[in-house]
C-alpha positions as CSV (number, residue, x, y, z in Angstrom):
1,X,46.8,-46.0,2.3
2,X,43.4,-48.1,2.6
3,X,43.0,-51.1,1.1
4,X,40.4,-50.1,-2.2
5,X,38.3,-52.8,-3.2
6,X,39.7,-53.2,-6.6
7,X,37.3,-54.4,-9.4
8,X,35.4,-57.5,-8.8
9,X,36.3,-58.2,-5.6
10,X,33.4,-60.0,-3.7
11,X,31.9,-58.4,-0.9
12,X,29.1,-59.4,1.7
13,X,27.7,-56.1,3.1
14,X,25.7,-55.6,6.5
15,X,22.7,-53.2,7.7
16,X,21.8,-53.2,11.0
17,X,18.8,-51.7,11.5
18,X,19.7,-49.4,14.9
19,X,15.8,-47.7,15.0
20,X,17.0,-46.1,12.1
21,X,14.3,-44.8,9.8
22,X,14.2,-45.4,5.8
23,X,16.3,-48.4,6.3
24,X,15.2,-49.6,2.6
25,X,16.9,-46.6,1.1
26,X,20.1,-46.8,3.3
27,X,20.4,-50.3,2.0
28,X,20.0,-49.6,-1.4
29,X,22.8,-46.5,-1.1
30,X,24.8,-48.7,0.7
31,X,24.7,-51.5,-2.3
32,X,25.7,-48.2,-4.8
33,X,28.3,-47.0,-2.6
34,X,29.8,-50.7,-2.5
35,X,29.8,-51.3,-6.2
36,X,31.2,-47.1,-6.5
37,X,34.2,-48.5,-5.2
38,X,34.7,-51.1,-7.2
39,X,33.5,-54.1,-5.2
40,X,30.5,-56.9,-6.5
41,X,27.9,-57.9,-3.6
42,X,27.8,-61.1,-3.0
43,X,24.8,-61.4,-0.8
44,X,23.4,-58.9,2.4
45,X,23.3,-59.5,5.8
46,X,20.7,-57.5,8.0
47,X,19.5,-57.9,11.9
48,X,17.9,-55.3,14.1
49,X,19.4,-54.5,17.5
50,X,18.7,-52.1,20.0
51,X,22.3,-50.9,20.1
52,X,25.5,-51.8,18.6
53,X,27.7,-54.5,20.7
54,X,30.7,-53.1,22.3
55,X,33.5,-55.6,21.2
56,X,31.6,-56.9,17.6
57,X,28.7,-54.2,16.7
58,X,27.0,-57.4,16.0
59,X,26.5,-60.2,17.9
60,X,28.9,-62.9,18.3
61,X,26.0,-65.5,16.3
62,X,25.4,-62.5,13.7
63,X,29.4,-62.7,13.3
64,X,29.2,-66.1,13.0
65,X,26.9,-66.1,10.5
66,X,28.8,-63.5,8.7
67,X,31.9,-65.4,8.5
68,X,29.8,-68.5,6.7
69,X,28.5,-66.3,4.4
70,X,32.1,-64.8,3.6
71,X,33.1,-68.5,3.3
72,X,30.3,-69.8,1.0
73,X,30.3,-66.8,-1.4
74,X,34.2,-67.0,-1.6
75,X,34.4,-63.3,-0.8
76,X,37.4,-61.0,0.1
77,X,35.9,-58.0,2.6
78,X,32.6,-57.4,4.7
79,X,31.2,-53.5,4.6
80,X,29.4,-52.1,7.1
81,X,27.0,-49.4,6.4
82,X,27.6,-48.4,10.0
83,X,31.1,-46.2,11.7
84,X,33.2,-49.1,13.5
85,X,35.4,-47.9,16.5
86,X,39.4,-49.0,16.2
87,X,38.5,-52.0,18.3
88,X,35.1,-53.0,16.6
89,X,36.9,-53.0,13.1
90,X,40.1,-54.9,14.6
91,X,37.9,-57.9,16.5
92,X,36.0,-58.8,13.7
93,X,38.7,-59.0,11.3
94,X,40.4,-61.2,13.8
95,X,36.8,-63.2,14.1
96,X,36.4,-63.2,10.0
97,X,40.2,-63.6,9.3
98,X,39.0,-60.7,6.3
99,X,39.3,-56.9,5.7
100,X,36.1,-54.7,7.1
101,X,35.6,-51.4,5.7
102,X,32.8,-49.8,7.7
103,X,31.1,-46.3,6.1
104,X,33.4,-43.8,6.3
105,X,36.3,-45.8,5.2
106,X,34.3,-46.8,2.3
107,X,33.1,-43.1,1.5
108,X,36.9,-41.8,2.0
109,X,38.0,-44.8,-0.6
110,X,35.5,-43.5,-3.4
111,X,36.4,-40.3,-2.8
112,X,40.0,-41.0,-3.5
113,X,38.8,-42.8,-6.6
114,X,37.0,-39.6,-7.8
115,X,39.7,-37.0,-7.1
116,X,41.0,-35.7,-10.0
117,X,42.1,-31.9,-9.0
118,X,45.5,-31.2,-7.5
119,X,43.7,-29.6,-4.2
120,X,41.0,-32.7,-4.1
121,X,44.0,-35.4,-3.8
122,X,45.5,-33.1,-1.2
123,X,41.9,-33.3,0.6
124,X,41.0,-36.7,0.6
125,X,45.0,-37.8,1.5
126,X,43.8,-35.4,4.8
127,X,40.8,-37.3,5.1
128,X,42.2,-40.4,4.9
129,X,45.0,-39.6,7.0
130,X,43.4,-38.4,10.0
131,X,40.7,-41.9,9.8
132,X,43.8,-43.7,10.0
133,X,45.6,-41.9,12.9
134,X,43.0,-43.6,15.0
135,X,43.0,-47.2,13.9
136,X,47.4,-47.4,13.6
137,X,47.1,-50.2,16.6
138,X,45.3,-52.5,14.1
139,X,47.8,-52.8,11.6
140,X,51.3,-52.5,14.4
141,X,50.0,-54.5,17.2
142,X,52.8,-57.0,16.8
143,X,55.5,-54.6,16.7
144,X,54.2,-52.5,19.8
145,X,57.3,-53.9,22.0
146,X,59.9,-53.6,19.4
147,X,62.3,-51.0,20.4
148,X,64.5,-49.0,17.7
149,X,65.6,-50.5,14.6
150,X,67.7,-49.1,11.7
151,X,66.2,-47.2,9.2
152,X,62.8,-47.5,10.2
153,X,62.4,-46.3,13.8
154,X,64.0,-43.5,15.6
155,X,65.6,-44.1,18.3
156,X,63.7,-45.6,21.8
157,X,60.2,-45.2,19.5
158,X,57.6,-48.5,19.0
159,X,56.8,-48.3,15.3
160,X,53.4,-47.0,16.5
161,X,54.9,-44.2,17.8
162,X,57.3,-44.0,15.0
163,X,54.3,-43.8,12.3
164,X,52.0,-41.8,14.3
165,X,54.9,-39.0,14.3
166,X,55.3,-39.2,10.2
167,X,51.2,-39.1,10.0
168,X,51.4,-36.0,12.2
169,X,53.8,-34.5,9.9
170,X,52.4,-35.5,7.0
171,X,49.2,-34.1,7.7
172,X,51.1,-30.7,8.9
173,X,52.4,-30.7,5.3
174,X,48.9,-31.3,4.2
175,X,46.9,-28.8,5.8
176,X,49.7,-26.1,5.1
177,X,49.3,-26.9,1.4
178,X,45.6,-26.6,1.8
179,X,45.9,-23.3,3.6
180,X,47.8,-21.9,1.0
181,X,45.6,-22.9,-2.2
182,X,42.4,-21.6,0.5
183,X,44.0,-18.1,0.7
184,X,44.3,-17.9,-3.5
185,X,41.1,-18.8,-3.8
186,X,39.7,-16.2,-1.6
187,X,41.6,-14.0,-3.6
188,X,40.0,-15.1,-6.8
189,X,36.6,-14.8,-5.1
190,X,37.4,-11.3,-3.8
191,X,38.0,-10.0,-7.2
192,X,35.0,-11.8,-8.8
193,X,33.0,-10.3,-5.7
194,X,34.3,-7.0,-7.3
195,X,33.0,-7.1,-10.2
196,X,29.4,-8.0,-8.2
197,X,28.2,-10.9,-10.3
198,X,25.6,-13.3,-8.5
199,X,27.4,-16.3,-7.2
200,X,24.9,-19.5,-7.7
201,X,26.2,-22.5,-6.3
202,X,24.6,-25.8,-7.3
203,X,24.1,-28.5,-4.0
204,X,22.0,-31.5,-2.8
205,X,22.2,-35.1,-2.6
206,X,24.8,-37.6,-4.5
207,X,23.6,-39.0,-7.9
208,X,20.8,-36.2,-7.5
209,X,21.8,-34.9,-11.0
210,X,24.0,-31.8,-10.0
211,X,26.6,-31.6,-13.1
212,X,23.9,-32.7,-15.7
213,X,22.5,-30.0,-14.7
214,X,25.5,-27.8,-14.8
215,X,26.6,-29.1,-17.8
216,X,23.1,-28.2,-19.3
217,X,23.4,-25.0,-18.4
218,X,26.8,-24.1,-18.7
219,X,27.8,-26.7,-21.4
220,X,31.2,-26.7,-19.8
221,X,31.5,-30.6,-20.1
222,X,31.6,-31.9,-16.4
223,X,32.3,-34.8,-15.7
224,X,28.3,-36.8,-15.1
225,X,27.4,-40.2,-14.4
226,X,25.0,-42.5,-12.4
227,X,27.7,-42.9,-9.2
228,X,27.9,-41.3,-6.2
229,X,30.5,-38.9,-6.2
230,X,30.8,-38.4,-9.6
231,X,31.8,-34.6,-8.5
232,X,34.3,-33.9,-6.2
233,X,36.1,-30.7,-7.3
234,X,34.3,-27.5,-7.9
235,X,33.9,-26.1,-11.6
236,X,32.3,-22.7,-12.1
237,X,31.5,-21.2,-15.2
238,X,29.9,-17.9,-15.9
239,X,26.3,-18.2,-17.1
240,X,24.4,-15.3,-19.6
241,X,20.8,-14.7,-19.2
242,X,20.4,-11.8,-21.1
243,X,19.3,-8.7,-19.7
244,X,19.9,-9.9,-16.4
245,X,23.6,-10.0,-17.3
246,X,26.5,-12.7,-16.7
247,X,26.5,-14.8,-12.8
248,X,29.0,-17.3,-11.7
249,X,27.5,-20.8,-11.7
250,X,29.3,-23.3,-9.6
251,X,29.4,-27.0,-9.3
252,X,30.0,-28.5,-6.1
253,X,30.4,-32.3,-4.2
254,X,27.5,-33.9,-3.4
255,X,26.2,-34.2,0.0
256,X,25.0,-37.6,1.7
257,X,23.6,-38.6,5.2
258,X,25.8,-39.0,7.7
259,X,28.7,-37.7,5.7
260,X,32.1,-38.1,7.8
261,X,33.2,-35.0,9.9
262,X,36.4,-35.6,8.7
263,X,35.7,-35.5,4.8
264,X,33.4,-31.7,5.6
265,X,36.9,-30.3,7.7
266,X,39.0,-32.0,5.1
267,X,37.0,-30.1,2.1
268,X,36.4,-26.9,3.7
269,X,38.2,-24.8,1.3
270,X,35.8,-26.6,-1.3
271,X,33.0,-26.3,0.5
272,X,34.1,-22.6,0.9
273,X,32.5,-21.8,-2.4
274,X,28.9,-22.9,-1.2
275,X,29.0,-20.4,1.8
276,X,30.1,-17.5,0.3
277,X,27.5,-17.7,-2.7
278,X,24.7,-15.8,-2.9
279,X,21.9,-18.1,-3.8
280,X,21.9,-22.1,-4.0
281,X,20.5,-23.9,-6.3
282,X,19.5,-27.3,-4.3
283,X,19.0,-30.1,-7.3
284,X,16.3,-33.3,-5.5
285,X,15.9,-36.4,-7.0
286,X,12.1,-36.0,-7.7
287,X,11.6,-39.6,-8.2
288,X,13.5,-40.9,-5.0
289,X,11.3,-42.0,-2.0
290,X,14.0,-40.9,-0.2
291,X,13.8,-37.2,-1.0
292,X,12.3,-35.5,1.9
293,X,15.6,-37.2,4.0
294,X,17.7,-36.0,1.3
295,X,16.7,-32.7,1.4
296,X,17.2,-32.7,5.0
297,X,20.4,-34.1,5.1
298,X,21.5,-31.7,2.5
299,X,20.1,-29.0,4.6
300,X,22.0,-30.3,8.0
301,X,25.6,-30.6,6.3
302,X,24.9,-26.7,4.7
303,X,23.7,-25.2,8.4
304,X,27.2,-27.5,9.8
305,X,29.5,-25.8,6.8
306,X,27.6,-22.3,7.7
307,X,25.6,-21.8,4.1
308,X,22.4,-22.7,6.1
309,X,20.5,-19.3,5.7
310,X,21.8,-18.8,2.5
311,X,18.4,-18.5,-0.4
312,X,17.7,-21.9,-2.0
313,X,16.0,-22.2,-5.6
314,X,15.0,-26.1,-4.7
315,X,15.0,-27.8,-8.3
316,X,12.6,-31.2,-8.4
317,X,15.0,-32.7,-10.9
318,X,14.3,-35.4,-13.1
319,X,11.0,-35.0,-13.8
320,X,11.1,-37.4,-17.2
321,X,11.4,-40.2,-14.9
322,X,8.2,-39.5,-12.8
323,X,6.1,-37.7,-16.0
324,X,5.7,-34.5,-13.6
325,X,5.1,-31.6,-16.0
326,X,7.4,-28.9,-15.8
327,X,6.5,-25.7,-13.7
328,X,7.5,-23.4,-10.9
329,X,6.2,-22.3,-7.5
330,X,6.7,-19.3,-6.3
331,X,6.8,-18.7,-2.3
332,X,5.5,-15.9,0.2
333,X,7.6,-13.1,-1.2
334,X,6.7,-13.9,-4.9
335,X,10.3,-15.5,-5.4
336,X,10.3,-18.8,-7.2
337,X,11.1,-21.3,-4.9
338,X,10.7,-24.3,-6.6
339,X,11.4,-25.2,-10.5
340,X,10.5,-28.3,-11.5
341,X,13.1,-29.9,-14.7
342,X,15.0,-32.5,-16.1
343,X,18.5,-31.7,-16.6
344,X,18.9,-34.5,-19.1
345,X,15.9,-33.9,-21.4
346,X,16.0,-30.0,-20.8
347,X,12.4,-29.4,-19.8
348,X,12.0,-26.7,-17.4
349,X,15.2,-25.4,-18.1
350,X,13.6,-22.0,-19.4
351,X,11.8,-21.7,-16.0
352,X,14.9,-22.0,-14.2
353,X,17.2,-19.4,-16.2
354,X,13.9,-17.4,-15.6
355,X,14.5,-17.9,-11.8
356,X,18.0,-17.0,-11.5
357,X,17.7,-13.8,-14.0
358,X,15.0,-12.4,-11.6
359,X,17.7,-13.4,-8.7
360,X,20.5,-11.6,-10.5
361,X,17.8,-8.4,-11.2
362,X,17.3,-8.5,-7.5
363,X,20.8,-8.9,-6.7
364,X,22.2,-6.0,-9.3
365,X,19.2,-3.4,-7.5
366,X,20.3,-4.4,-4.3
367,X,23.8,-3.2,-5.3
368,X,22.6,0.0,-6.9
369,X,20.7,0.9,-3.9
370,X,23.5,0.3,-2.0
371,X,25.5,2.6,-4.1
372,X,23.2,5.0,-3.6
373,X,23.0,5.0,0.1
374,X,26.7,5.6,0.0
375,X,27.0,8.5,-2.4
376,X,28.2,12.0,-1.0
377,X,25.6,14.2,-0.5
378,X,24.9,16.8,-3.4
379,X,22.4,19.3,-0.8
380,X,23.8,22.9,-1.2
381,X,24.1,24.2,2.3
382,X,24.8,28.1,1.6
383,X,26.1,28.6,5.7
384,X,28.8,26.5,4.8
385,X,29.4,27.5,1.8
């Protein structure tokens, strides 16, 4: 559907720095994003504007100088760290004569990579799909005063027409699939809510070290590794912390600024699991400048999906990297807030099984006194009697 920078293909990337802030780190996450996909960078081009140009997002010089670069480094696409209108991304690939992926092309092509469930294909396909619908003109422009043809277009349709109809009813297929695999999964969570066991759901940034933690925990065997988007499907396991009794750990995708509207209505159903859990477990990179943004732009994508007020355990992961000894904090209701761990060497682990069996203690009185509020009164009345 989009053409994936297979492996070693050469690409020149560009950041334009907008007024942006932590440009340094959006640089850096664009490089891993590029080479997540498959692609080797070449070399960087960066320039500040005040706002993007109209026709080019950059300027017709900063093009220029683009398409030298391309043609010195022998490379095969440009990447923008930036979203491209329809008619951005088509005039610079007639200026560069190359492809140009801009961000959420890129982001929608690793996610395909990573999708390994059944539902997740369907998702990403969706994605991809509905990113596509817009930019059709690009790839039929030649063909837009063609008129019928056998076998290919119905009768009196351009093929732009033509392929706009079979995307519409492809993603009509698509989201009638997804509705029906949403529905049994509410039905699984309605009989786990039954047997009222804590739902934890595990969130923050890509790369931030979600499913070694999971894994840690659980030892269910996710799939980890240093890319973003190692995790796209959700895995939950139950988790035993003795007397507190059994909850349902969950791992989710990883968030990321300026995530694509398309990708969070695409994986709703996934995302699904994070709002209807009780408590969230929100893993930081402890040793990324970058955290404090992360952390917020985790934050804005769960208060977008509607899991914004749900209770957050904030876990400063990674803490073998930074030499940060391992503790908890405990907030203004004398919950623990913040644990801080390393999934991969295990320290603080302890402290944050502590944390969640005091959550499911909470939870499980919460339920009896619930139960209690609703039991039939036992007072013997003897006027009615």
């Amino acid at each position: 559907m989009f053409d994936r920078p297979e492996a070693g293909e050469r690409a020149v990337l560009v950041q334009i720095d907008l007024g942006q802030d932590a440009i340094e780190e959006r640089l850096a996450e664009l490089v891993l994003l590029a080479q997540s996909a498959g692609a080797t960078v070449e070399t960087i081009v960066r320039a500040k504007r005040r706002a993007p140009d109209p026709a080019l997002f950059v300027g017709k010089g900063k093009a220029q100088e683009i398409g030298d670069l391309l043609a010195g480094h022998e490379a095969d696409l440009v990447i923008f760290n930036h979203a491209l209108s329809p008619g951005q991304q088509r005039n610079l690939e007639r200026v560069l004569q190359c492809r140009v992926v801009d961000r959420t092309a890129l982001i929608l092509d690793i996610f395909a990579l990573r999708a390994r469930s059944h539902e997740g294909k369907l998702q990403v396909e969706l994605a991809q799909l509905e990113h596509l619908a817009t930019r059709l003109i690009r790839g039929w422009t030649h063909l837009e005063r063609q008129k019928g043809g056998v076998g290919l277009r119905g009768p009196g349709e351009t093929q732009l027409e033509t392929d706009r109809r079979l995307i519409g009813a492809r993603v009509k297929t698509l989201r009638g699939k997804l509705e029906k695999l949403e529905n049994q999964r509410r039905v699984r969570r309605r009989a786990r809510e039954r047997r009222d066991v804590l739902s934890v759901s595990i969130v923050g940034y890509t790369n931030a070290g979600k499913s070694t933690l999971f894994n840690a925990l659980t030892k269910a065997g996710a799939y980890a590794a240093n890319q973003l988007f190692a995790t796209l499907d959700t895995t939950s396991r139950r988790l035993f912390l003795g007397e507190a009794g059994n909850i349902v750990l969950s791992d989710t995708v990883g968030f990321i600024r300026d995530l694509p509207h398309s990708l969070v209505a695409a994986f709703h159903a996934t995302l699904e699991e994070t709002v209807n859990a009780d408590l969230l477990v929100h893993v930081v990179d402890s040793g990324s400048d970058d955290r404090d943004a992360q952390i917020a732009a985790v934050n804005g994508v769960l208060g977008e999906i509607g899991a914004g007020d749900i209770p957050q355990i904030l876990v400063w992961n990674k803490i073998d990297g930074s030499g940060t000894p391992a503790r908890f904090e405990r907030d203004g209701c004398d919950r623990i807030g913040r644990v801080f761990a390393s999934a991969k060497t295990g320290e603080g682990l302890d402290l944050l099984r502590l944390a969640l069996a005091e959550e499911a203690e909470r939870f499980a009185a919460g339920l009896r006194a619930d139960d209690s509020d609703h039991q039939p009164s036992s007072h013997f009345d003897p006027l009615h009697s």
